[in-house]
TISEDREN-610522 format. One line per field, with one value per residue: residue number from 1; residue in three letters; x, y, z of N, C-alpha, C in turn. Coordinates in nm, 3 decimals. Layout:
BEGIN
n: c(NUM; ...)
res: c(ALA; ...)
neast: c(X; ...)
nnorth: c(Y; ...)
nup: c(Z; ...)
caeast: c(X; ...)
canorth: c(Y; ...)
caup: c(Z; ...)
ceast: c(X; ...)
cnorth: c(Y; ...)
cup: c(Z; ...)
This chain:
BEGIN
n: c(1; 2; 3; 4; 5; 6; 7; 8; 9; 10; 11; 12; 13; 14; 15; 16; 17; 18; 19; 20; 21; 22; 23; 24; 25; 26; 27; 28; 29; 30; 31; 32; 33; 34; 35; 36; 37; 38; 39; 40; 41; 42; 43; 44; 45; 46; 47; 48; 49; 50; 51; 52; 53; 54; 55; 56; 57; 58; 59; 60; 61; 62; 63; 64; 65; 66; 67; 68; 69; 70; 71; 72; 73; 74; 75; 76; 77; 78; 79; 80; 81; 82; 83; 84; 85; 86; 87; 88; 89; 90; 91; 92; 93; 94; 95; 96; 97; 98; 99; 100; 101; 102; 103; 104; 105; 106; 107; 108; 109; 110; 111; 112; 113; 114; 115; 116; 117; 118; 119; 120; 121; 122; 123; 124; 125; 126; 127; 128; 129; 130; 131; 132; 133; 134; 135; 136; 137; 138; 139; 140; 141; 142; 143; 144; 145; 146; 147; 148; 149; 150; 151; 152; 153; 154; 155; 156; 157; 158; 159; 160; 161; 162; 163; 164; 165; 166; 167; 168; 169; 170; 171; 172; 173; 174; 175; 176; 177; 178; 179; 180; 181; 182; 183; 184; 185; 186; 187; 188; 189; 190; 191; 192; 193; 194; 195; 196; 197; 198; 199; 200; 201; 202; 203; 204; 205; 206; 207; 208; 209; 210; 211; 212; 213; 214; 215; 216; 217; 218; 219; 220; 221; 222; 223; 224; 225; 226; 227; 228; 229)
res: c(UNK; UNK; UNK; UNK; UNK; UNK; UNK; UNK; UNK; UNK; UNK; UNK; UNK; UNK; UNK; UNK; UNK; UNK; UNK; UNK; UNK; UNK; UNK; UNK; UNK; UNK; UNK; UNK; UNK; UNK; UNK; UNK; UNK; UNK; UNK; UNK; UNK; UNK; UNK; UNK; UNK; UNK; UNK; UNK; UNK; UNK; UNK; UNK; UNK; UNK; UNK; UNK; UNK; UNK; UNK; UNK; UNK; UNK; UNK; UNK; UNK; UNK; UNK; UNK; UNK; UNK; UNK; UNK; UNK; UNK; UNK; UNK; UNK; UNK; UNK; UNK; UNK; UNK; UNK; UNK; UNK; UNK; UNK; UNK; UNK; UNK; UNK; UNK; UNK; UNK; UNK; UNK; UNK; UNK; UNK; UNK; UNK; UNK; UNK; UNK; UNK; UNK; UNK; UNK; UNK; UNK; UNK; UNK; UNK; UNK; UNK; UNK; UNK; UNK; UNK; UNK; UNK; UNK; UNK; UNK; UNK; UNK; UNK; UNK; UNK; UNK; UNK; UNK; UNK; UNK; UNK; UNK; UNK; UNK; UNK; UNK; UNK; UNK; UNK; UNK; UNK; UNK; UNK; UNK; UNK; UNK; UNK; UNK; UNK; UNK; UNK; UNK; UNK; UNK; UNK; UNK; UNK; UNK; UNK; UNK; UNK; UNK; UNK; UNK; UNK; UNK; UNK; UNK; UNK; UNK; UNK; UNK; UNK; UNK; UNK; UNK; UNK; UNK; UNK; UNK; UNK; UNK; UNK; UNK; UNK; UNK; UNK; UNK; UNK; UNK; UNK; UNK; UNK; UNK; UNK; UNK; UNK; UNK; UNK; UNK; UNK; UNK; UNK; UNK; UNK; UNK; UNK; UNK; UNK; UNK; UNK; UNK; UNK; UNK; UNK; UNK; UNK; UNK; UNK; UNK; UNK; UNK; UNK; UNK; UNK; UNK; UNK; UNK; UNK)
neast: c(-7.090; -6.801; -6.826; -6.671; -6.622; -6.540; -6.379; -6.406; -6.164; -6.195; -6.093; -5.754; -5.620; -5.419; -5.208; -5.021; -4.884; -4.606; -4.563; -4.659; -4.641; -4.720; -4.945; -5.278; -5.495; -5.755; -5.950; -6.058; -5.932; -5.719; -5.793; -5.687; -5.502; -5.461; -5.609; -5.613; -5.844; -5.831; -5.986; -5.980; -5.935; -6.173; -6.384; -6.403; -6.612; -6.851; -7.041; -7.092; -7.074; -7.278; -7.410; -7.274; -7.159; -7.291; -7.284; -7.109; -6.951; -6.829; -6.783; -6.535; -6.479; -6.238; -5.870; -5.657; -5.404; -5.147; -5.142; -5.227; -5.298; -5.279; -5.360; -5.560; -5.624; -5.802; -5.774; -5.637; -5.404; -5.512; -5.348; -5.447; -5.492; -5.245; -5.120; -5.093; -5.285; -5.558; -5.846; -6.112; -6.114; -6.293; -6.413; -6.264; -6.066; -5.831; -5.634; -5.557; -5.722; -6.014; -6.134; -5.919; -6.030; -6.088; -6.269; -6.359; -6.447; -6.472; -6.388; -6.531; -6.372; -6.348; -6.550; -6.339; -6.427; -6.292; -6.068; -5.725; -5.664; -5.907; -6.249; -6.139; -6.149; -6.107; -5.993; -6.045; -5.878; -5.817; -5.755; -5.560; -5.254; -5.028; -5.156; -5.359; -5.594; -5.912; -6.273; -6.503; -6.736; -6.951; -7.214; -7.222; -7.465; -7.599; -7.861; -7.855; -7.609; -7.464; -7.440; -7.529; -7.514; -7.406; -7.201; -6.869; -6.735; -6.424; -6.248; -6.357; -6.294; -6.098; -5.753; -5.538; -5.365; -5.029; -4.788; -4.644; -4.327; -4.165; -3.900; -3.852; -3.679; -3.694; -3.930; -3.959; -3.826; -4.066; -4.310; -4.526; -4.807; -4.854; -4.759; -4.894; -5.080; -4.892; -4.807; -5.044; -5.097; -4.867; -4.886; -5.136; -4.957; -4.766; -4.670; -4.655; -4.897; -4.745; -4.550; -4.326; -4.010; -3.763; -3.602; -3.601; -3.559; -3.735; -3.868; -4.045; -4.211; -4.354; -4.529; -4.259; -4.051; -3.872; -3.925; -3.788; -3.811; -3.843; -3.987; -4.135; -4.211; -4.489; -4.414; -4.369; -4.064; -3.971; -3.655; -3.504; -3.565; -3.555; -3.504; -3.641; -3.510)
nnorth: c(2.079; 1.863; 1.511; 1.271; 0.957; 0.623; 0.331; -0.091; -0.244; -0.591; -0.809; -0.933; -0.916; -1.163; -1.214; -1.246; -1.026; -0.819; -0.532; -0.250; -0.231; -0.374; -0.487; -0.599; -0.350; -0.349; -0.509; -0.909; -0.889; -1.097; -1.379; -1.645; -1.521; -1.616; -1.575; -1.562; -1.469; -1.374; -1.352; -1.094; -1.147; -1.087; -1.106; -1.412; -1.604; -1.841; -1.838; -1.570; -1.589; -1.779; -1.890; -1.736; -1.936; -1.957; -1.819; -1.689; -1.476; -1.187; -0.897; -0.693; -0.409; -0.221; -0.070; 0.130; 0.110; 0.221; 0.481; 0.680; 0.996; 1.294; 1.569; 1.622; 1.592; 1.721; 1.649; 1.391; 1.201; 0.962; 0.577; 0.498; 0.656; 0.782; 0.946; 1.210; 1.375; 1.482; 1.432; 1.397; 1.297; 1.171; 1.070; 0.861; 0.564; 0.577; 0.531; 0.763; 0.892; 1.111; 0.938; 0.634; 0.410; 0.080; -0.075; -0.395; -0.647; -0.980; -1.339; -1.586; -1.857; -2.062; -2.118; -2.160; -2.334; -2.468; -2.426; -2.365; -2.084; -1.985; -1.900; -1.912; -1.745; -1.805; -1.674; -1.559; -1.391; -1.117; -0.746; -0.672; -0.552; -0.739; -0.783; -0.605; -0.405; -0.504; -0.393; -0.424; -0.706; -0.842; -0.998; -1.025; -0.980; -1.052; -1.002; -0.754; -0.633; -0.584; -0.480; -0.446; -0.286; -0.063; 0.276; 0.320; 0.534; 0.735; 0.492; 0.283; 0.037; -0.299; -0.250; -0.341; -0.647; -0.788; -0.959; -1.248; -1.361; -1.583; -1.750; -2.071; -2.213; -2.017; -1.939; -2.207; -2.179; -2.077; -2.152; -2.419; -2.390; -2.078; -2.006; -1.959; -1.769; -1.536; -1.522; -1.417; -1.194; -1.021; -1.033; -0.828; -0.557; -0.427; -0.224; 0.158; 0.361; 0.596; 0.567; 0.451; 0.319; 0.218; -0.025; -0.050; -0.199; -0.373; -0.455; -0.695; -0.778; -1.089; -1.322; -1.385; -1.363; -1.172; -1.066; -1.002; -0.819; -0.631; -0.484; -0.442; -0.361; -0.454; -0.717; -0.836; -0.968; -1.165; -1.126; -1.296; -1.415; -1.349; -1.441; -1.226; -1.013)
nup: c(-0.871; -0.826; -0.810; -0.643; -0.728; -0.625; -0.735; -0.715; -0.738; -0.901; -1.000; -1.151; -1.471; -1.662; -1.862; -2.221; -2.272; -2.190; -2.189; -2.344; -2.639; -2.966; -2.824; -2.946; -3.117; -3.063; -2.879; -2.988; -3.200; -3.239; -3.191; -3.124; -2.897; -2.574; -2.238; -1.857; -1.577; -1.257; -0.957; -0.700; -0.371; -0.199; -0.398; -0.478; -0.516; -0.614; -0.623; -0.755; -1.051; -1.160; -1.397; -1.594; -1.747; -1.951; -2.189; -2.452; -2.506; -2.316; -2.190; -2.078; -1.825; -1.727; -1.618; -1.807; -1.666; -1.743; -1.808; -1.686; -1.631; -1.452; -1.589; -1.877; -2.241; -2.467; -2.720; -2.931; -3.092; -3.306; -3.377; -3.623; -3.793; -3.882; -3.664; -3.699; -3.721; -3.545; -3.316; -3.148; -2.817; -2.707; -2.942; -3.021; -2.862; -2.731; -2.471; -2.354; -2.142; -1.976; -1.737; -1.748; -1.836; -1.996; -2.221; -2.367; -2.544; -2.496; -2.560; -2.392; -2.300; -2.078; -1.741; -1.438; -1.213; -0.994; -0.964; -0.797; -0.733; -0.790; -0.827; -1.163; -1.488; -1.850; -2.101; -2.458; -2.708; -2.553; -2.557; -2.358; -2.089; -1.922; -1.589; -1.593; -1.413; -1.333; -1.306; -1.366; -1.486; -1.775; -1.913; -2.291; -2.469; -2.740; -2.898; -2.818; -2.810; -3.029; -3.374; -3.700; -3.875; -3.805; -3.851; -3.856; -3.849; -3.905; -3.889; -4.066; -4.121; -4.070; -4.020; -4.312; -4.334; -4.212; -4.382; -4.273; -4.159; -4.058; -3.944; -3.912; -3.733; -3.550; -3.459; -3.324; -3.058; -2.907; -2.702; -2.808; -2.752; -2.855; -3.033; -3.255; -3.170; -3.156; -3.446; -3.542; -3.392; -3.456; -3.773; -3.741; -3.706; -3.530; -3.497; -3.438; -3.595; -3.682; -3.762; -3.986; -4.064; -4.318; -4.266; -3.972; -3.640; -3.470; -3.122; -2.991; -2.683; -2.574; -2.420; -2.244; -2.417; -2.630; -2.946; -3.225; -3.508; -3.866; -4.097; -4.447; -4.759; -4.724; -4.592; -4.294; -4.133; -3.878; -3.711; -3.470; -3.200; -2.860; -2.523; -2.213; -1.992)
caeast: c(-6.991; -6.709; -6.881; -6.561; -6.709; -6.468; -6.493; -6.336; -6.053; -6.269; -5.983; -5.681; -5.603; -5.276; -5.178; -4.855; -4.781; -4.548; -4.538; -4.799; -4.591; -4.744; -5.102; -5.398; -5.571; -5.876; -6.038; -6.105; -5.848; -5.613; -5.869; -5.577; -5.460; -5.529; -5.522; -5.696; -5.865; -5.836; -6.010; -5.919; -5.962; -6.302; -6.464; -6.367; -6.750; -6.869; -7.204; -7.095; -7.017; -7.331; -7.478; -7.224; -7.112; -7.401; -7.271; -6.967; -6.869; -6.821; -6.742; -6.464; -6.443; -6.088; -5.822; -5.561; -5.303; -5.005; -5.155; -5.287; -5.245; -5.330; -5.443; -5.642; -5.652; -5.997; -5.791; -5.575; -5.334; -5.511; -5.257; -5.518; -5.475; -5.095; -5.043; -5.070; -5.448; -5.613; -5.947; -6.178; -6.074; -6.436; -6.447; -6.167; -6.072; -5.735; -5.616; -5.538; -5.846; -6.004; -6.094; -5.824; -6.116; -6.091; -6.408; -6.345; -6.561; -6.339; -6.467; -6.548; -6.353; -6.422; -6.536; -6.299; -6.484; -6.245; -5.898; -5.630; -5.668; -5.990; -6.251; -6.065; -6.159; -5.971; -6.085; -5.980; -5.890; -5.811; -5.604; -5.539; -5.159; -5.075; -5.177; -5.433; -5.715; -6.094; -6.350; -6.656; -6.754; -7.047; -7.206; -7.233; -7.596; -7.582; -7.954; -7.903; -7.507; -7.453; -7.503; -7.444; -7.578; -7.356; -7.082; -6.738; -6.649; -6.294; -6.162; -6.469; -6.277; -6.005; -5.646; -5.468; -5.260; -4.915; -4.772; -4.526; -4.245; -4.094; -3.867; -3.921; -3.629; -3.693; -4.027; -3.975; -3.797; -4.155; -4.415; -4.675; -4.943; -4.822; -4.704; -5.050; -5.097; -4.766; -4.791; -5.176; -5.030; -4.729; -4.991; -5.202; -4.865; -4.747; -4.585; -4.716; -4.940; -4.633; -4.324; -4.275; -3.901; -3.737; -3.450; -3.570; -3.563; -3.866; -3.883; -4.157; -4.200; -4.398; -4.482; -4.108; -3.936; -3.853; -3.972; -3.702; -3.840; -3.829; -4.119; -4.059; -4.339; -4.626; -4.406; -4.322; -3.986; -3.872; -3.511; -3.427; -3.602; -3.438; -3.549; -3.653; -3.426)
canorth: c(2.024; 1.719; 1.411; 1.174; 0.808; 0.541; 0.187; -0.165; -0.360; -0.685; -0.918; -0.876; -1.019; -1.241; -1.191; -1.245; -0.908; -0.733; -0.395; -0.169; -0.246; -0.543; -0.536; -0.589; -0.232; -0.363; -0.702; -0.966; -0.944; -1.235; -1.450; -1.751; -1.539; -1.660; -1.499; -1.594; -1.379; -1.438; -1.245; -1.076; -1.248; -1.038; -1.123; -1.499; -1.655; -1.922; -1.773; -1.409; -1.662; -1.845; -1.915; -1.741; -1.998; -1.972; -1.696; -1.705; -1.389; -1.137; -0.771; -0.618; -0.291; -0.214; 0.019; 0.153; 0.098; 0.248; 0.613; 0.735; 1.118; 1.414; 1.619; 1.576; 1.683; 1.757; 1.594; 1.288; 1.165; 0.797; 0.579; 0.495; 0.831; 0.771; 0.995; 1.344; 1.409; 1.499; 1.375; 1.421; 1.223; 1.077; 0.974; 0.767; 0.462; 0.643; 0.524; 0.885; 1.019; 1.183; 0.825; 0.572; 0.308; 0.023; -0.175; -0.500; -0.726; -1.090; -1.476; -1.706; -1.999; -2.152; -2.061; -2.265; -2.322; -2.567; -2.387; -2.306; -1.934; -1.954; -1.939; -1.787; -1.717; -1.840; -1.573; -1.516; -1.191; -0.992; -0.684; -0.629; -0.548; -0.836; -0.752; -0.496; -0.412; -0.538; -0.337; -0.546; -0.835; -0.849; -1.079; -0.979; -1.019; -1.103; -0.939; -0.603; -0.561; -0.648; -0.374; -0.504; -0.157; 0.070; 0.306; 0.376; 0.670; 0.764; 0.402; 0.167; -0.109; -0.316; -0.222; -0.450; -0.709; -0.807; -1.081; -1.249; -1.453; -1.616; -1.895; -2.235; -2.220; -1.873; -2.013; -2.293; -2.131; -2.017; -2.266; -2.459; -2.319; -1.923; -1.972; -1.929; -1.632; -1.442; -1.453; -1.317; -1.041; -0.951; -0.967; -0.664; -0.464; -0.375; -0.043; 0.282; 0.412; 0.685; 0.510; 0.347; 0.374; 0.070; -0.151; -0.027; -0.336; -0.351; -0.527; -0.698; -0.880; -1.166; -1.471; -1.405; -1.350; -1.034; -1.076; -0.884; -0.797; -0.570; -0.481; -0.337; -0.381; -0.570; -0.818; -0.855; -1.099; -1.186; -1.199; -1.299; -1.432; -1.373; -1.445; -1.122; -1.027)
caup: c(-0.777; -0.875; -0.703; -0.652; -0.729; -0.642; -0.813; -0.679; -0.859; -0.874; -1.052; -1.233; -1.586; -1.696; -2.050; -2.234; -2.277; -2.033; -2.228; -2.405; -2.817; -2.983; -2.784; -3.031; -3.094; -3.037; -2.850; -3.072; -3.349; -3.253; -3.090; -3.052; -2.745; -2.401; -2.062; -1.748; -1.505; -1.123; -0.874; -0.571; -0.253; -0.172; -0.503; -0.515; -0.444; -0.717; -0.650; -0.841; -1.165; -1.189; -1.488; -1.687; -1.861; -2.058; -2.297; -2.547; -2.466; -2.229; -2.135; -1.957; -1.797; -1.715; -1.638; -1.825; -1.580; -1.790; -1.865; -1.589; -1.593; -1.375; -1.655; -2.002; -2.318; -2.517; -2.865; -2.898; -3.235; -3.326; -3.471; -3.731; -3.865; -3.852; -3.557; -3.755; -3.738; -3.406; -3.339; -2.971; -2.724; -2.691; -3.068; -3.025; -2.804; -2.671; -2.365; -2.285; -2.134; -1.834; -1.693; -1.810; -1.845; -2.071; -2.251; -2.409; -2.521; -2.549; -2.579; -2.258; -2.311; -1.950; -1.614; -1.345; -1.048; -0.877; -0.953; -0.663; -0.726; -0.844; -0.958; -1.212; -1.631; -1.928; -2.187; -2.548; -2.769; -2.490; -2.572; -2.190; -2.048; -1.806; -1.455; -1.535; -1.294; -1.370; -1.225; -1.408; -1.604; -1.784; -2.047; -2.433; -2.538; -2.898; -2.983; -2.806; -2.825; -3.186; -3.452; -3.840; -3.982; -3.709; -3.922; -3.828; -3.841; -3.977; -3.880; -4.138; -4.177; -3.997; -4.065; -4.381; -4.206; -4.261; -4.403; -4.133; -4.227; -3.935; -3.937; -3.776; -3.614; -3.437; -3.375; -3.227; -2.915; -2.846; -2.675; -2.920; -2.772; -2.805; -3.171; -3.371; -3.179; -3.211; -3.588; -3.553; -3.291; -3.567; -3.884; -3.699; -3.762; -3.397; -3.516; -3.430; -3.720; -3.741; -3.734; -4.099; -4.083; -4.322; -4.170; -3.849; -3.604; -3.394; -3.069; -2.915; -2.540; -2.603; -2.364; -2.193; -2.509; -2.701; -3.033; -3.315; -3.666; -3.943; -4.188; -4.573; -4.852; -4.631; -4.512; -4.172; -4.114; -3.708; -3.724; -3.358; -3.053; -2.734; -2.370; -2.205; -1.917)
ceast: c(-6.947; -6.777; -6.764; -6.627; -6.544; -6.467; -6.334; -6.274; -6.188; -6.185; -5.883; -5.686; -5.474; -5.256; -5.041; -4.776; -4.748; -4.532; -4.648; -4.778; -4.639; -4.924; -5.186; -5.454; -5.677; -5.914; -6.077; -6.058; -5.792; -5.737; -5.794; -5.510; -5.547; -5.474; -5.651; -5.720; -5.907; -5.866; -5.932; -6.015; -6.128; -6.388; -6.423; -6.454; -6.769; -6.998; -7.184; -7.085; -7.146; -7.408; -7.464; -7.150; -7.168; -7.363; -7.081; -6.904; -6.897; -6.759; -6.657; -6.456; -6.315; -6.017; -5.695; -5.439; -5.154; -5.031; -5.256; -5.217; -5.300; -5.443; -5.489; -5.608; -5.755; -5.963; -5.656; -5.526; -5.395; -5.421; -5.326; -5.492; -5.330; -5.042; -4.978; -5.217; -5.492; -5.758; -5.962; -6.139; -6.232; -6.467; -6.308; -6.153; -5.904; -5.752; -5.586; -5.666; -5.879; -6.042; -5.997; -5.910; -6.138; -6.214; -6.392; -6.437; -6.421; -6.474; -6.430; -6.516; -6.379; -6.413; -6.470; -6.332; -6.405; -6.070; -5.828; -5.694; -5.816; -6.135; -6.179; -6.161; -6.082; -6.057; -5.965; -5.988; -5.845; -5.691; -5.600; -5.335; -5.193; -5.099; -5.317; -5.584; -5.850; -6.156; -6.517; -6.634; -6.933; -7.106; -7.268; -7.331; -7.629; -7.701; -7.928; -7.697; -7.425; -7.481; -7.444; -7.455; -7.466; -7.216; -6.977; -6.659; -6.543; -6.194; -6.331; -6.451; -6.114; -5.903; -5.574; -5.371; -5.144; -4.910; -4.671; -4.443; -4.169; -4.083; -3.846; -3.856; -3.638; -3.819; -4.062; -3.900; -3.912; -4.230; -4.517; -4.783; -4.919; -4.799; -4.791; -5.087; -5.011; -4.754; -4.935; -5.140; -4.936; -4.790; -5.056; -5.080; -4.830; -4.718; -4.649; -4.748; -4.848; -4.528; -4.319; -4.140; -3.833; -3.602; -3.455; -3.603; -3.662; -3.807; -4.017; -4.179; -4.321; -4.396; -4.338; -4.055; -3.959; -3.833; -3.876; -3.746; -3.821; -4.017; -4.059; -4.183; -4.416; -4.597; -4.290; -4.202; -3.899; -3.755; -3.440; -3.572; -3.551; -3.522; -3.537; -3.569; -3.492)
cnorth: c(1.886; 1.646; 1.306; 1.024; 0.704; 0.373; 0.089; -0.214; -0.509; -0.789; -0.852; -1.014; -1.055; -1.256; -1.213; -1.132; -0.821; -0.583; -0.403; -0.238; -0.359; -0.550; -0.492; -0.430; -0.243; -0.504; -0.736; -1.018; -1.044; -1.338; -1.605; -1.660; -1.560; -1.598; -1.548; -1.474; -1.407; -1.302; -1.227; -1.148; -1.186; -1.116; -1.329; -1.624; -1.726; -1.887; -1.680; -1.478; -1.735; -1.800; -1.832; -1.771; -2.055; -1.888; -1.713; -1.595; -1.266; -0.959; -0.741; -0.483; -0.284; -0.108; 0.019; 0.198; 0.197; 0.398; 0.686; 0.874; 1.204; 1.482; 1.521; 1.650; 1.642; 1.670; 1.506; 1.283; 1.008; 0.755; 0.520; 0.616; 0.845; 0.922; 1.146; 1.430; 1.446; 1.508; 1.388; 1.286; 1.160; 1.049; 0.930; 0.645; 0.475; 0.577; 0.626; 0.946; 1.042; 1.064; 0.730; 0.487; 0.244; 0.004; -0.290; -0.601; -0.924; -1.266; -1.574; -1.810; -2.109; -2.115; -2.194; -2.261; -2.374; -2.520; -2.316; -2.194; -1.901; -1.929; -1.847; -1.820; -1.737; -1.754; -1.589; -1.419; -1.115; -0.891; -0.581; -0.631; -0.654; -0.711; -0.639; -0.514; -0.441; -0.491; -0.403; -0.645; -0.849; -0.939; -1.007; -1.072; -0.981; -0.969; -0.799; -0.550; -0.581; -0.567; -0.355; -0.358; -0.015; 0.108; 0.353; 0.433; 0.722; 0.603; 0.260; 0.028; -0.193; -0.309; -0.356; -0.548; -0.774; -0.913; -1.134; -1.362; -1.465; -1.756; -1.963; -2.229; -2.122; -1.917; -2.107; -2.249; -2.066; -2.138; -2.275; -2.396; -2.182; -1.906; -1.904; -1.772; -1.531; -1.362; -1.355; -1.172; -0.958; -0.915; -0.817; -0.547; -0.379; -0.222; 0.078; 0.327; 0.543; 0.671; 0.386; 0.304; 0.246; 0.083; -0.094; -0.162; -0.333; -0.500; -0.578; -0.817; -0.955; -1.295; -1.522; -1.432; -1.235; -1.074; -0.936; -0.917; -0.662; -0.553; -0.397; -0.408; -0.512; -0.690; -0.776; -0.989; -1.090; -1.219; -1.209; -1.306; -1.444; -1.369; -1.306; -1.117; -1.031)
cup: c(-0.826; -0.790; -0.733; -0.586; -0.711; -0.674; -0.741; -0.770; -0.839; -0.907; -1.116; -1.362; -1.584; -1.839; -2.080; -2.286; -2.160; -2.047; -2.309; -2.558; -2.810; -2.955; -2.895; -3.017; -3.030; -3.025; -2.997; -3.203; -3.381; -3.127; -3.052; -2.901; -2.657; -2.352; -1.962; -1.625; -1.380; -1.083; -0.761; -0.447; -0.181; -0.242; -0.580; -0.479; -0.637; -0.700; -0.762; -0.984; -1.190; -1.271; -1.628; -1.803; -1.967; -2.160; -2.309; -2.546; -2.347; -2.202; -2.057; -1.969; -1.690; -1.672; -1.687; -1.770; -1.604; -1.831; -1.811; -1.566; -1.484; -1.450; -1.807; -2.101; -2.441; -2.702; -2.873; -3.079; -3.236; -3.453; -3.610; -3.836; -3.899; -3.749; -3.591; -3.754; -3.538; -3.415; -3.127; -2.945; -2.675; -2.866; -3.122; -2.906; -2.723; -2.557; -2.279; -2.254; -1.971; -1.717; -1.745; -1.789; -1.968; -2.129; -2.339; -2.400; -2.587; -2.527; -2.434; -2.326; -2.184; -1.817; -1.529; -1.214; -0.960; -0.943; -0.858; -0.605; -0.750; -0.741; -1.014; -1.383; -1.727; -2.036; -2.362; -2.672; -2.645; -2.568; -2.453; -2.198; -1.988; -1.648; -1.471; -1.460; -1.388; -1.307; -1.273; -1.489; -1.584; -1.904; -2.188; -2.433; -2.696; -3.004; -2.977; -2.787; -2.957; -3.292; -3.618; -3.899; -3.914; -3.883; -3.817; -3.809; -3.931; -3.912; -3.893; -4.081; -4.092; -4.070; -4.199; -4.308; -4.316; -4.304; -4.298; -4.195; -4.066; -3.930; -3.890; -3.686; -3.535; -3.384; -3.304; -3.058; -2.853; -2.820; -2.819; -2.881; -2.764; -2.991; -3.274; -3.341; -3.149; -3.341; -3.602; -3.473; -3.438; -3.691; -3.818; -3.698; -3.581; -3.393; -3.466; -3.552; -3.776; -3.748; -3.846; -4.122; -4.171; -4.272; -4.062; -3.811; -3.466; -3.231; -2.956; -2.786; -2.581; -2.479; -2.290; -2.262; -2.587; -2.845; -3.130; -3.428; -3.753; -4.048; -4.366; -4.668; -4.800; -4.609; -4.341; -4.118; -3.946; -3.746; -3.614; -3.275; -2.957; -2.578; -2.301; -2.019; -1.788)
């Protein structure tokens, strides 16, 4: 018999992405982004926070807000694979599955005990949508979640990263503190591991601007920043 378990939102996150294109594959890659994590008005006790600002990083369990289906299916395209291969949907990290439940492990930059909204979390690495739901937080213990010897599977080693060419003046219409990690977002190659196409013109929402580039032998050049409507 189905036993239907239901779990609380506990916070949401704030990120600068407003769409799925662009987000890091995987926590940890661009560790220049920031996002802060405010709870909901239940879960907003400076007791539930104590004495995690002893540990440099942290756990989220999440939901994938944007791919929430009805049904399932038992084998998924990773774009590691470039999106021609099919591989189980439990030996992959798919957002398509029969829970839409995140896991991210990202870096505690500082718990704010005395903020408006708060307390709230200033975290960095996430590769969260903005707004999505938090259902835990837990802390990364170094000895027993740490595994130098673990293998990989069919995705060893992290993807080659781009080169990014993006010029001052297109970058400067973006805030100083957003810039460092735009070009680290755009190096990880935003594309879909099946969509090489050249002089196609990519666009990516960014920090409330739509980010326009191109890619053609491993460089990546923005040709246009425009305020997102």
């Amino acid at each position: 018999m189905t036993k239907i378990v239901s779990m609380k939102i506990i916070a949401h996150i704030h990120s600068d992405f407003t769409e799925k294109f662009g987000i890091p594959r995987q926590s940890g890659l661009v560790d220049s982004l920031r996002a802060r994590i405010l709870f909901e008005p239940e879960y907003r006790n400076a007791d539930a926070l104590r004495g995690l600002e002893g540990f440099s990083h942290i756990w989220l369990l999440w939901q994938f807000s944007q791919a929430q289906r009805e049904d399932w299916s038992p084998t998924v395209r990773p774009p590691r694979l470039g999106g021609n291969a099919r591989m189980g949907v439990f030996a992959t990290r798919s957002p398509f599955r029969p829970n839409a439940i995140g896991l991210s492990c990202v870096r505690l930059i500082c718990v704010d005990l005395d903020a408006p909204d708060g307390p709230a979390l200033t975290v960095a690495g996430a590769d969260l949508l903005d707004g999505s739901p938090i259902f835990d937080i837990k802390p990364y213990l170094p000895y027993a979640d740490a595994h130098p010897d673990a293998s990989g599977g069919f995705a060893p080693v992290e993807t080659p990263r781009l080169t990014v060419d993006f010029p001052q003046a297109l970058l400067g219409h973006l805030p100083a503190d957003r810039r460092d990690a735009v070009i680290e977002v755009l190096a990880q190659d935003p594309r879909p591991g099946y969509q090489h196409e050249p002089g196609r013109v990519y666009g990516m929402a960014f920090a409330g601007w739509n980010i326009k580039f191109t890619v053609a032998d491993g460089t990546l050049t923005v040709t246009d920043v425009l305020p997102l409507d």
